[in-house]
Residue frames as a rotation matrix with the C-alpha (Angstrom) as fourth column:
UNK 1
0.881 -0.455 -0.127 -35.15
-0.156 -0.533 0.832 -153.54
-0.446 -0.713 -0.540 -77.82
UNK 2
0.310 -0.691 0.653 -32.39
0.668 0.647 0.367 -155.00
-0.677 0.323 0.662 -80.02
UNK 3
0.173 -0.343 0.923 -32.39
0.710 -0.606 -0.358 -152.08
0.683 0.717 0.139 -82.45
UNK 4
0.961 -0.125 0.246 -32.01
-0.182 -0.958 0.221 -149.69
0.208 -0.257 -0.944 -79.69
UNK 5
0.718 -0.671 0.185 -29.27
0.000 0.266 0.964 -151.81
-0.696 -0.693 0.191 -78.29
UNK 6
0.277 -0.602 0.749 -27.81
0.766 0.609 0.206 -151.88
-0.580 0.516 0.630 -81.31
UNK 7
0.664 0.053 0.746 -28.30
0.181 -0.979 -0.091 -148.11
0.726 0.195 -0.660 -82.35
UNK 8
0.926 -0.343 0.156 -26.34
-0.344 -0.601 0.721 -147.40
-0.154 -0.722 -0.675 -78.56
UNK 9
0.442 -0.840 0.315 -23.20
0.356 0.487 0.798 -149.96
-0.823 -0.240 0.514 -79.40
UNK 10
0.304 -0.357 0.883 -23.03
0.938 -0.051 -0.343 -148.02
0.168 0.933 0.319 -82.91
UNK 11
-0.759 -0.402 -0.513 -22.84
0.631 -0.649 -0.425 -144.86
-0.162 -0.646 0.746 -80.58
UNK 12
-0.369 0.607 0.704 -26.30
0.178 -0.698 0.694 -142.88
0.912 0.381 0.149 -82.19
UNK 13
-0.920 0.141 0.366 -27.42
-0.390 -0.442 -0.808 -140.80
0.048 -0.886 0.462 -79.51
UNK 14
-0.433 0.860 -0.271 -30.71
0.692 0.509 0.511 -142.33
0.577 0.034 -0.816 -77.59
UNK 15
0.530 0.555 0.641 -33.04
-0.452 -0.455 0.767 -140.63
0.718 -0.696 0.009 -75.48
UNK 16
0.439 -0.315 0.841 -32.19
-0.869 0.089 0.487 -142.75
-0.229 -0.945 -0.235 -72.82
UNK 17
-0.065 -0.371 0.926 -31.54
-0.716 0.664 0.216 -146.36
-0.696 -0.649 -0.308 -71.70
UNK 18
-0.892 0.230 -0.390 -32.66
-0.236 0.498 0.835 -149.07
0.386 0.836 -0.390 -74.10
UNK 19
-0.694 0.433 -0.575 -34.81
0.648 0.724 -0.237 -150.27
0.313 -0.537 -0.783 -71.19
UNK 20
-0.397 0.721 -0.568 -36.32
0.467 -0.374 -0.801 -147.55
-0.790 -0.583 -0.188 -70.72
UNK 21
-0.550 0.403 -0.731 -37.28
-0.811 -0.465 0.355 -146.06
-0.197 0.789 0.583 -74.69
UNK 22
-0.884 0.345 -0.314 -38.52
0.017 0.696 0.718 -149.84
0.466 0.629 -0.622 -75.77
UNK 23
-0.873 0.467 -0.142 -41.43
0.487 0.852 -0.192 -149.21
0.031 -0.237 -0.971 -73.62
UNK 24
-0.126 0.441 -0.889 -41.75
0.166 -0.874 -0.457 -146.04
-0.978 -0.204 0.037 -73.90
UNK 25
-0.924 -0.069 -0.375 -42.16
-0.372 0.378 0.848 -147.01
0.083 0.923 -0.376 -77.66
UNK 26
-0.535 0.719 -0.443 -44.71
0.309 0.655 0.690 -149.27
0.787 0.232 -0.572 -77.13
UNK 27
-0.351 0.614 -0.707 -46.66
0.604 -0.428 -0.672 -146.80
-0.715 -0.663 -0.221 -74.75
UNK 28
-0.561 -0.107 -0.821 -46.20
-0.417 -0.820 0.392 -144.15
-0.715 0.563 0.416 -77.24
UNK 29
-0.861 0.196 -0.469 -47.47
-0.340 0.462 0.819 -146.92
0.377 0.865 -0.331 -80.25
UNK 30
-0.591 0.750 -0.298 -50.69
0.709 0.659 0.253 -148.62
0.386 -0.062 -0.920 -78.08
UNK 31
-0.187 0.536 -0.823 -52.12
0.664 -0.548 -0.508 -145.27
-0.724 -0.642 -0.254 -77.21
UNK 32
-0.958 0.078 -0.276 -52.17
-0.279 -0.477 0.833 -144.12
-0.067 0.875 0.479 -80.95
UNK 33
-0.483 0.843 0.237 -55.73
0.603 0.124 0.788 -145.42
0.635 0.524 -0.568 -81.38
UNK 34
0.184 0.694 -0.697 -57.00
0.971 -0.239 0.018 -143.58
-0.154 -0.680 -0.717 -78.41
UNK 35
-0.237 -0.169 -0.957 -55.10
-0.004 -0.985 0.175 -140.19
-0.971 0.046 0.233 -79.55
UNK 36
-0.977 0.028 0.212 -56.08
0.201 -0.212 0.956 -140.03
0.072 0.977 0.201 -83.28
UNK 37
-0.300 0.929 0.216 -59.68
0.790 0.115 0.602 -139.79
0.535 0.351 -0.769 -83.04
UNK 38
0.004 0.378 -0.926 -59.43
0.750 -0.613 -0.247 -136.65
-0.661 -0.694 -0.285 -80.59
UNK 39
-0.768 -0.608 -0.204 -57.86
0.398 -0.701 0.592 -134.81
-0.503 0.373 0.780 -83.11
UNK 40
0.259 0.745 -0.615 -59.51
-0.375 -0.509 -0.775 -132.70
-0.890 0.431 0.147 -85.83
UNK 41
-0.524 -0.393 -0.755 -57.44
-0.851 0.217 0.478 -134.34
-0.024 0.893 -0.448 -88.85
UNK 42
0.263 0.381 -0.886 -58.93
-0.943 0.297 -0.152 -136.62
0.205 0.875 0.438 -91.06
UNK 43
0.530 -0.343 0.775 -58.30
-0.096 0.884 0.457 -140.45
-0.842 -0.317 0.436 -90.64
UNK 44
-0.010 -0.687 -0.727 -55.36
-0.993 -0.080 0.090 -141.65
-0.120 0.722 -0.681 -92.44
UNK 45
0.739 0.102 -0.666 -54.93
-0.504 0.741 -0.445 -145.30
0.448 0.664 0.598 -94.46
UNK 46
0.971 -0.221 0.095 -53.09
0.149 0.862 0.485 -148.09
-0.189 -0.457 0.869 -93.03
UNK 47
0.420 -0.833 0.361 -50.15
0.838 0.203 -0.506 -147.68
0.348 0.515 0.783 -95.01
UNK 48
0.253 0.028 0.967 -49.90
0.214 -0.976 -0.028 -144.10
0.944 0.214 -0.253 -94.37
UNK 49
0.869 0.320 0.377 -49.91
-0.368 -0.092 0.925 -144.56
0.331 -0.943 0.037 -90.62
UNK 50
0.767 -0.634 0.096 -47.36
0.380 0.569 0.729 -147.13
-0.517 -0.523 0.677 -90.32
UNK 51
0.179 -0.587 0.789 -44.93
0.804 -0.375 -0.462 -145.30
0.567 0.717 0.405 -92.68
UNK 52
0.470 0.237 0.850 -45.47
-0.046 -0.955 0.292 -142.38
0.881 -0.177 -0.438 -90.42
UNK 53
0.992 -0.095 0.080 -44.51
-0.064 0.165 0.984 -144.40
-0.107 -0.982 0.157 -87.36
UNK 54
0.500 -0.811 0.305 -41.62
0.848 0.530 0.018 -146.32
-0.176 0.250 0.952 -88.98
UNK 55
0.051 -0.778 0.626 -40.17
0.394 -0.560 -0.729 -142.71
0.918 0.284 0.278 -89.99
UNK 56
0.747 0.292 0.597 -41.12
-0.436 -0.462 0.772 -141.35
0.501 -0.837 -0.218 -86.25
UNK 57
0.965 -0.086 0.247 -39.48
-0.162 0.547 0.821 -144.19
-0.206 -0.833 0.514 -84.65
UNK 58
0.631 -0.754 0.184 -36.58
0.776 0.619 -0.123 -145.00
-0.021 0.221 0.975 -86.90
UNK 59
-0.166 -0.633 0.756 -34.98
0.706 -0.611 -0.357 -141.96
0.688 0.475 0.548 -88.38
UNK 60
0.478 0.137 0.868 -36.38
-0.480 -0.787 0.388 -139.47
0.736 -0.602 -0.311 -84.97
UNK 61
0.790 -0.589 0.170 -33.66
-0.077 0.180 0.981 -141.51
-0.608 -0.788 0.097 -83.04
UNK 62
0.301 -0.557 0.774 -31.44
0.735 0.653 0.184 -141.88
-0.608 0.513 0.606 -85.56
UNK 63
-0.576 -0.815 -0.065 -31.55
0.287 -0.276 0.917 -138.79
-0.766 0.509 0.393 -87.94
UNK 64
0.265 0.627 -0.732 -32.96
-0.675 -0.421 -0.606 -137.32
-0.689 0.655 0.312 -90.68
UNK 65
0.511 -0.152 0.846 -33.22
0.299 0.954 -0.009 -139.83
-0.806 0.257 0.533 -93.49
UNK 66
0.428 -0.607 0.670 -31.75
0.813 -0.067 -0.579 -137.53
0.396 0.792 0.464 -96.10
UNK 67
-0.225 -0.592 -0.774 -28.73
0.861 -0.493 0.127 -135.31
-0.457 -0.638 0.621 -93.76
UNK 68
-0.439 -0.661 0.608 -29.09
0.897 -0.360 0.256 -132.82
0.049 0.658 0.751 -96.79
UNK 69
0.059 0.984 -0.166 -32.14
0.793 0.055 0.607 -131.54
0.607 -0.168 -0.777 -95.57
């Protein structure tokens, strides 16, 4: 919760509260194993996954990571 709190005192827009996204984070993150295997896509590689999250989580509250985009 410390990076959201610290994302809201830098002003970056949040979804919401802090108190309420950090769990909705970690709903969103402990129900990934139970949604990937419905899908139809391929399993993906450790590395791949968490890279995926870390850009999901960091830079989809924050921003695109390159603005030029």
């Amino acid at each position: 919760m410390r990076i959201l709190e610290y994302l809201r005192d830098r002003h970056h827009p949040l979804p919401g509260d802090p108190q309420l996204v950090a769990p909705a984070i970690g709903a969103m993150l402990s129900t990934l194993n139970y949604a990937t295997p419905a899908t139809d896509q391929p399993a993906r590689d450790d590395d791949t996954t968490i890279d995926t999250l870390t850009d999901l989580l960091l830079h989809g509250l924050t921003g695109r990571r390159n603005s030029a985009i």
